[in-house]
N, C-alpha and C positions, 0 to 999 in steps of 0.2 A: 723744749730743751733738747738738745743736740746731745746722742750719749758720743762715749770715746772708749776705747776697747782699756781694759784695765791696767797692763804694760806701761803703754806709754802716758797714760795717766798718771802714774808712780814715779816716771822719769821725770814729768815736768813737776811735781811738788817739791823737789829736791832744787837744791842749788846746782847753779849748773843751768848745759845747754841740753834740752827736752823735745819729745815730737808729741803731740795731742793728735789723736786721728778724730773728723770726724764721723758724721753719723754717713757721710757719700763715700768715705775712703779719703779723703785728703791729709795729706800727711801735714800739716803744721810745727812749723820750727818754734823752738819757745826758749826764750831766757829767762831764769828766775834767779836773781841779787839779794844777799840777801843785805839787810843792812850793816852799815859801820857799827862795829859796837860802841855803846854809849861812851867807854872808856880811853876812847882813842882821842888823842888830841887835837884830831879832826872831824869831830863829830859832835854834835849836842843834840844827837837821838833823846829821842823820849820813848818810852817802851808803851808800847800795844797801839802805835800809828797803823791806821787802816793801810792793808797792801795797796800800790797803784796799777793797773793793769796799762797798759799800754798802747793803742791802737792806730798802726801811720796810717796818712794817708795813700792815695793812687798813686804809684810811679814812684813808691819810696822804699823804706825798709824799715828795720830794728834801727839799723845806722843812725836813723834820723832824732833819733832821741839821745843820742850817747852824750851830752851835754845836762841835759834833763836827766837821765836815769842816774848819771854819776852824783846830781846835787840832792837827790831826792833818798839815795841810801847813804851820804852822810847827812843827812838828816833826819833817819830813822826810821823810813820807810823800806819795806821789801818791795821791792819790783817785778813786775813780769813784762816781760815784752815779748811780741810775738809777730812773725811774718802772715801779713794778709794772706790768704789763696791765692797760689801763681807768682806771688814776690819771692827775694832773695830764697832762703832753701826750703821753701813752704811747696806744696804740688796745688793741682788743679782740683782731684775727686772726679767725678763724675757727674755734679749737678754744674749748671750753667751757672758763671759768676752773677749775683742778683744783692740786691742791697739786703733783703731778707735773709739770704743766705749766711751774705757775712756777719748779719747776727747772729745766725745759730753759732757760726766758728766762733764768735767769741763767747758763747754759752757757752761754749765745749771746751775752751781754756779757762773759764772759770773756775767750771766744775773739775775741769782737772786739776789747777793748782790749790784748790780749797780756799779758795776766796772767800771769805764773809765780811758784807759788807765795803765793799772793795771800793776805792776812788776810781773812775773809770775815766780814762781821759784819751780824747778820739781829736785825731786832726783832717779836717778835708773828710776822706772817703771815710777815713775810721770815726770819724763823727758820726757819719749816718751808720755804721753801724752799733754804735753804740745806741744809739736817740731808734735803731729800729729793734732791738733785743730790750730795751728799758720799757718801750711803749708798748711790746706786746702784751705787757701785764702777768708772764710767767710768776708763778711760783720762786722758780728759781733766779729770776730776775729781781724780785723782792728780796728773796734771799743773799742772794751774791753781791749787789749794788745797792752802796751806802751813799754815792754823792759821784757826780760828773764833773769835767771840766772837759770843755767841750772847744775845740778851739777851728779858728778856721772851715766854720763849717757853716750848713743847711739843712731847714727839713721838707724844704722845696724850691721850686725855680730852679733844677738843675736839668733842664732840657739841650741834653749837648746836640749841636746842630751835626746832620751828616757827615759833612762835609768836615768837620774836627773829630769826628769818633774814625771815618778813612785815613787823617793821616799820622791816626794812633797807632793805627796797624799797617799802617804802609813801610815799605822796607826800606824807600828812600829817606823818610823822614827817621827809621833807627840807622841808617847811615851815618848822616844829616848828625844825631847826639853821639853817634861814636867818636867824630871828631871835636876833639876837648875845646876848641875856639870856637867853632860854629855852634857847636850845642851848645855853650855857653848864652851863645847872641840869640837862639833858640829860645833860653828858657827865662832870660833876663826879666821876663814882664811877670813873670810869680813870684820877685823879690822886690823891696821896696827899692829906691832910686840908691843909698845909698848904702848897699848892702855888699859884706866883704866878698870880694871876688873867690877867696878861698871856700868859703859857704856853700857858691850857687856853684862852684865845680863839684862838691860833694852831692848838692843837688843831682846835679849831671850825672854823674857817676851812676847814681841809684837809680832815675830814669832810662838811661841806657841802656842797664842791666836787667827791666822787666821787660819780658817779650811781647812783640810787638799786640799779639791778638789780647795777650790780657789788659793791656793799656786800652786797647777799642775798645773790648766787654767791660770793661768798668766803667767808662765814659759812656756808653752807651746805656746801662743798669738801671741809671740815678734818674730816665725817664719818667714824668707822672709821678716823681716821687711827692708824695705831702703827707708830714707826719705829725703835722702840728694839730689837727683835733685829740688823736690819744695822746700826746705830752700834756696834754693839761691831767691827766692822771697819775703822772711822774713825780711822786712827789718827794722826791729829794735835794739837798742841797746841789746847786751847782753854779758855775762860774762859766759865762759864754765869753772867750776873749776872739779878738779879729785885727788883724793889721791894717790902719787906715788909707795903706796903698796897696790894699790885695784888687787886685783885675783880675782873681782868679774866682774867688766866691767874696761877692759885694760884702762888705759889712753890716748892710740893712737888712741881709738875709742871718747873718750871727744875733742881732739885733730881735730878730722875729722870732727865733730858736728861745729866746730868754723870754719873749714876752708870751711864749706859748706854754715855757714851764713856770709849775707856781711857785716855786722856791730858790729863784735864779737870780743874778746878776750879771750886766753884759759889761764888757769892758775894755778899750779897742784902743789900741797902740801908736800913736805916731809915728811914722816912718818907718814901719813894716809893713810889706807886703804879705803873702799869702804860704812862705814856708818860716812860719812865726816859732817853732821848734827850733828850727837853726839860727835866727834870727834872731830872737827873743828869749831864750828858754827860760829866762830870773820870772818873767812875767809868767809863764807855765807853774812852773815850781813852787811859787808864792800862791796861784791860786789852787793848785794839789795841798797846800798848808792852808789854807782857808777854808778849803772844803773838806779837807781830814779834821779841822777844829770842829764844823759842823755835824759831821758825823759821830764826833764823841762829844756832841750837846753843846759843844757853844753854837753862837749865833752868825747867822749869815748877814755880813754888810748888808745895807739896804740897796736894792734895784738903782741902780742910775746910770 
């Protein structure tokens, strides 16, 4: 478990925008929502919904959920969202970006915001850190995580080739996304064929904006990774979704992710590709309300 100095601990429990430090010095940006009140006539909250923690992927932000976090607090949920290490106003620390790492940061935003039993829901990179802080078997990972949704992800087969981790960090290629039409034609193949042009520019936007080295080091991290023998000790509800046009992470590897946890369902999208938050978010939403049912004792769909 990642500790976090006491300060900004207190800042991220509160509503409002919060900095969680972790245990290397990284300062982490954090938003906590709180929910609509039941009584607004845009809400039909139900009181004591498990908080949802939040976790983007590579080359993204908070931004990338603001569809999802808006549906989820009129619905009754509190939310946190929070910048990976090195994204939009989050820093670096001092330890090298590593998939294990960015489990600990999200320890360290648990335990800051007072999480119990929290829905944990990870897309892409923030998948594997979620599936790497649940599998370590902490304590506090019992404690804090009641149920996952896991989206757009893996817990192996992510051996980025060189030659793609080079031109994550080459300065041609953040050129290359600074220019809003070419980075567009750039990034086209991690959204499904018929995805709104407005979407994949916000896409853009957000990969642009993370610097060039920590796009390498993240791409590069996810080497050797296999975390499917401890998931079989994970045992909470969760909901594996995937876009059946993602070329970014296969849907047979979302697939694996569910068949490696014991209390999972997988469930994968038509004509989405691989940025399924911006794309998709009803299908997110609904399995954060699926998996919040199971965490307060109802039952999880069957596997299919």
């Amino acid at each position: 478990m990642s500790d976090t100095t006491t300060e900004p601990a207190a800042a991220a429990t509160a509503a409002g925008e919060g900095t969680v430090v972790a245990d290397d010095g990284a300062r982490l940006a954090v938003t906590v929502l709180e929910p609509v009140p039941a009584h607004s006539p845009f809400s039909s909250a139900a009181a004591g919904l498990p908080t949802a923690v939040l976790a983007h992927g590579w080359g993204a932000g908070r931004r990338v959920w603001g569809t999802v976090a808006d549906r989820l607090i009129r619905g009754g949920h509190r939310v946190v969202l929070y910048d990976q290490r090195g994204h939009g106003g989050s820093g670096t620390g001092t330890e090298p970006i590593a998939v294990d790492r960015l489990g600990r940061d999200l320890a360290a935003v648990l335990e800051a915001v007072g999480a119990e039993r929290a829905v944990v829901v990870g897309h892409s990179g923030g998948g594997f850190a979620a599936l790497a802080h649940t599998s370590g078997g902490s304590e506090s990972a019992k404690r804090r995580v009641g149920g996952l949704v896991l989206v757009s992800t893996a817990a192996h087969d992510q051996d980025t080739p060189e030659g793609e981790v080079r031109m994550m960090g080459s300065p041609l290629f953040s050129r290359a996304l600074a220019r809003p039409a070419l980075g567009r034609r750039l990034l086209a193949q991690t959204m499904g064929k018929g995805a709104d042009p407005r979407l994949l520019e916000v896409h853009r936007q957000m990969f642009a904006a993370t610097p060039a080295q920590v796009r390498a080091s993240c791409f590069r991290c996810s080497r050797g990774m296999d975390l499917r023998e401890p998931l079989a000790s994970v045992a909470v509800p969760a909901v594996v979704l995937a876009g059946a046009q993602d070329r970014t992470i296969a849907p047979r590897l979302g697939a694996a992710v569910a068949e490696a946890l014991p209390e999972a369902r997988f469930a994968e999208s038509a004509g989405i590709g691989h940025m399924l938050p911006l794309e998709a978010p009803s299908a997110v939403v609904e399995a954060v309300s699926e998996v919040a049912a199971a965490v307060d004792g109802g039952r999880l769909r069957a596997y299919r």
